[in-house]
N, C-alpha and C positions, 0 to 999 in steps of 0.2 A: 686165544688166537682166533677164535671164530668171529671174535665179535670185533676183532681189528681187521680181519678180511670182512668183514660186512660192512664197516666203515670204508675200507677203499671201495667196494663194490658201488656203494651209495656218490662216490665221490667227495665225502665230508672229511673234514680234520679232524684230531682229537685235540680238548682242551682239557684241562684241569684247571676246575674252578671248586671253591670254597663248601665245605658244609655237605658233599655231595659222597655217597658212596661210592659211584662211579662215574668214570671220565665220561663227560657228553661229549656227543658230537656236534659241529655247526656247518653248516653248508648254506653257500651264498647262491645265488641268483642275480644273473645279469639282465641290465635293461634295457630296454633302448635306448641308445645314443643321444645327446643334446634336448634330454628332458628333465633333466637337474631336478632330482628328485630331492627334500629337502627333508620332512618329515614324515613320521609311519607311525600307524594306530593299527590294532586288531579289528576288523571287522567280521560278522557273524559270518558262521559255518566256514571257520580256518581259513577264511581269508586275509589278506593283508593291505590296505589302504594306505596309499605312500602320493606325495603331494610332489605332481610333475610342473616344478616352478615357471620353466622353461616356457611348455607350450601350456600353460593357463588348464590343466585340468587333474582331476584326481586319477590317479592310477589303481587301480585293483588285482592284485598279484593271488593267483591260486599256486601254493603252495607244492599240491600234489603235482601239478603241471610245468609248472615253470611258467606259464601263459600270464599275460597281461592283456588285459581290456582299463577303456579308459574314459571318463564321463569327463564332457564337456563343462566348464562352469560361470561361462558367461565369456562377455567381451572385454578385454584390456588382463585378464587375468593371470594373477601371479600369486596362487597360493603359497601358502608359507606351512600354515601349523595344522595339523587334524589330530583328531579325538572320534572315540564313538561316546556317544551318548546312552544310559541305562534304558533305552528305548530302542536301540539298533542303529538308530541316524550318526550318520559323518557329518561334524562338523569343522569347518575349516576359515581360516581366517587369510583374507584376499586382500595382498596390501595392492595386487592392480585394481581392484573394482574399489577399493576403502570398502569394503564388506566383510559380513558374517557369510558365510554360505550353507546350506543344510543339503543334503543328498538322504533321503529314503531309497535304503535298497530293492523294498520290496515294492513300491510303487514307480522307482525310476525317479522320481521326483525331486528337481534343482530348485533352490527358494534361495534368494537373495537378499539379504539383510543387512542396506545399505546404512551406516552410519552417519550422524545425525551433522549438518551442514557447517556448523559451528568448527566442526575438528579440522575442517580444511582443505578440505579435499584427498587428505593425502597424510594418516598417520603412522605407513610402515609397520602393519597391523605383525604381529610375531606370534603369540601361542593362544588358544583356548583349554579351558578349564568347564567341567558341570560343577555345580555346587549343588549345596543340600536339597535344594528346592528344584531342580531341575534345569535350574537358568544354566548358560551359556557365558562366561566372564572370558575378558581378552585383554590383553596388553598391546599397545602398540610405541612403538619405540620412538617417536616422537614425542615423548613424554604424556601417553594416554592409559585410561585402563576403560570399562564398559562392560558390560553388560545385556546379554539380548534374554528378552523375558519370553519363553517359549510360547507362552499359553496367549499371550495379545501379539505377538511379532516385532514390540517397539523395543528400539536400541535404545539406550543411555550411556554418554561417554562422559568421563571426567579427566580432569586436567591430573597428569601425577605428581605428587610434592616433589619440587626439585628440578621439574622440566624431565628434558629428554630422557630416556634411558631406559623405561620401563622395557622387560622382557620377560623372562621362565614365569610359569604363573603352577598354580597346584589346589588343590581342595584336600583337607583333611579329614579325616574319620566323620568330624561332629557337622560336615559339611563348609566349612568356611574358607574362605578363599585367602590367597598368599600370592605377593608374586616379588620379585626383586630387581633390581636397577641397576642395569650393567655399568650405564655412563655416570651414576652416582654413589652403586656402590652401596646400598640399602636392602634392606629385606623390608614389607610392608605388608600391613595387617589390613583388610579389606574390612569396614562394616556395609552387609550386603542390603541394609536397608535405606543407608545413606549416600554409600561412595564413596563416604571418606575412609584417609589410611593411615593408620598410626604409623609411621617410623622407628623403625626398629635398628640402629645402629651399629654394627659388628665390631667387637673390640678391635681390629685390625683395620685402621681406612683403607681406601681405594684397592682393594683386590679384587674388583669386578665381577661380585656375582653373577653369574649369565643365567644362570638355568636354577630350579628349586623342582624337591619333592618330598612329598610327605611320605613318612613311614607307618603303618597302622598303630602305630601309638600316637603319631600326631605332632610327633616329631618332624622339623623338617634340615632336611639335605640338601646343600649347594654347591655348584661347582666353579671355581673361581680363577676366572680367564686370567688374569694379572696376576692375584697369587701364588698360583698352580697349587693349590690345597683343596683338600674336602672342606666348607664350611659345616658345623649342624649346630642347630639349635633345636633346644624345650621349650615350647611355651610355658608348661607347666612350671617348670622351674626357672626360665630366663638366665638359663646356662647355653654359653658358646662352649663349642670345642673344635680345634682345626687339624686335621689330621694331614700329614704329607703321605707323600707316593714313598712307594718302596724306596730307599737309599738316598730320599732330599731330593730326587732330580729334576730337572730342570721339566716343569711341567705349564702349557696353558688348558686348564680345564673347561670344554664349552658345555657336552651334555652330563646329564645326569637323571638316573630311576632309579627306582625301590624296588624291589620283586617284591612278590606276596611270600619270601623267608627273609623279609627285612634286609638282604642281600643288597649293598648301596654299588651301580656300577656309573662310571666317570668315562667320560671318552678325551684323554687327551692326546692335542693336537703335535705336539713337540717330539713324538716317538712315535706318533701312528701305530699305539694300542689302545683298549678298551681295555679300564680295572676292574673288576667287582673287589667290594672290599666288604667285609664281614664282621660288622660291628660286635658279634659276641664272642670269635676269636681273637678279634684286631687283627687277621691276616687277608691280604692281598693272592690274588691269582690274574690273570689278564690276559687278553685276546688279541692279538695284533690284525691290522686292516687284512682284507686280502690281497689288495696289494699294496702299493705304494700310496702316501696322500693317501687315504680312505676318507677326510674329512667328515667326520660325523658330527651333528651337527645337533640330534635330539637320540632318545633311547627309549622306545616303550618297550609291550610284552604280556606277553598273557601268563596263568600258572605253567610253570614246566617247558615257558623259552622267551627271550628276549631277542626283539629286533634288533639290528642296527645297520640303521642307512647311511649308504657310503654316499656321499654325492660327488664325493674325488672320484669315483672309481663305476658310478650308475651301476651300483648292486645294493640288495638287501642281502644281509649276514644274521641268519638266526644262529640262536645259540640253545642248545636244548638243555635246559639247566639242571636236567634228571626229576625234576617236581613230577607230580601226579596231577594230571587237567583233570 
């Protein structure tokens, strides 16, 4: 009883989710109005970095406050994806500037890593990925993928097999990079030394994988906007398996994470919940928006809670997974 009157006191809900001795709590946070927030990443000292597509800057959400502060990142800009980097840096992928962008927090420090002429001005840049080496890999949905090498500053972008479509991108344990093709419909093995992608074809065509992520085995997870299923595949084994939502239901699945208990969560669009699903029960538990349309759109999270940005709704929703940080 004490710890459901401290849940109302806090203002959060209670959820029940997977693997978990006790029910966590989530509590959302609203934003400011017409800055269409898109994507969130953890940034150090409990903060949280969420990409204000709108007005062309990153947002930085304190937790403990509810406050937001917001770092400008150039002119024409319309970030999309962000990451932190094992170094502390934000990075973020700018389909207004067709840039990489890096933000240092401790220095304040904005660097813009404009992509290479060839690509056109304009590839609809979508997520960032570190790989083993420290580089910077990106997807852009006019059928691109690239690469920014930290340590010279130079981009390198390549064509994606198949044309447009390129989107969710991921780095596994052994550091190598993954990303898949919504408009085609692929999952695609990165070699990080060439650029080229081996094609990797899902027994099922056109279910639109949108989003991928690895699990610490190296496994990866996808979530499949046309399908409405979990995709996952083994490298190791080059085994598929497609898992549906609770009861068949009519599902488009856009994002998709791993937490650090292998916990796969999906946000689909067609019910306006978030799933976690639990691959060594096989059972499902899930979140619903806070409100209506909550549109989420990506899912990150650190040990012991997971984001999820509404951009229906200009809120971030943690979820406190009960983990130990």
């Amino acid at each position: 009883m004490r710890r459901i009157l401290l849940a109302a006191t806090l203002g959060v809900a209670l959820i029940a989710l997977p693997g978990l001795a006790q029910t966590p709590p989530t509590k959302t946070f609203p934003l400011p109005n017409q800055t269409f927030i898109h994507d969130v990443a953890p940034a150090p000292g409990g903060l949280i970095w969420w990409t204000a597509q709108s007005d062309g800057k990153l947002g930085i959400l304190d937790p403990k406050t509810g406050a937001n502060k917001f770092v400008t990142l150039g002119p024409d800009s319309a970030p999309h994806g962000v990451i932190q980097s094992k170094d502390g840096k934000a990075w973020v992928t700018d389909g207004g500037q067709n840039a990489i962008v890096s933000y240092d927090p401790k220095t304040e420090k904005v660097t813009v890593y404009k992509l290479p002429e060839e690509t056109g001005g304009y590839t609809n840049l979508n997520t960032p990925t570190e790989d083993g080496d420290g580089n910077i890999w990106f997807t852009g949905q006019n059928g691109w993928h690239g690469k920014v090498d930290v340590k010279t500053g130079k981009v390198s972008a390549w064509k994606s097999p198949k044309g447009r479509g390129s989107y969710g991108i991921t780095t596994t344990p052994d550091g190598n990079v993954w990303f898949v093709s919504l408009a085609n419909s692929y999952l695609g093995q990165v070699d990080r030394a060439t650029g080229n992608v081996k094609v990797i074809e899902p027994p099922v065509p056109n279910t639109g994988v949108r989003r991928v992520w690895s699990d610490s085995k190296g496994d990866l997870w996808m979530s499949e906007w046309n399908g409405g299923q979990i995709s996952h595949y083994s490298p190791s084994t080059g085994k598929w398996e497609r898992i549906p939502l609770p009861g068949n239901q009519r599902a488009n699945l856009y994002a998709v994470y791993v937490d650090n208990r292998d916990v796969v969560w999906v946000s689909n669009w067609a019910d306006n919940k978030t799933y976690a699903y639990d691959p060594k029960t096989k059972s499902f538990s899930s979140v619903p928006g806070s409100k209506a349309n909550a549109a989420i759109r990506q899912i990150l999270g650190i040990n012991g809670a997971v984001y999820l940005p509404e951009s229906g709704n200009a809120a971030i929703t943690v979820v406190n997974t009960g983990s130990q940080l």
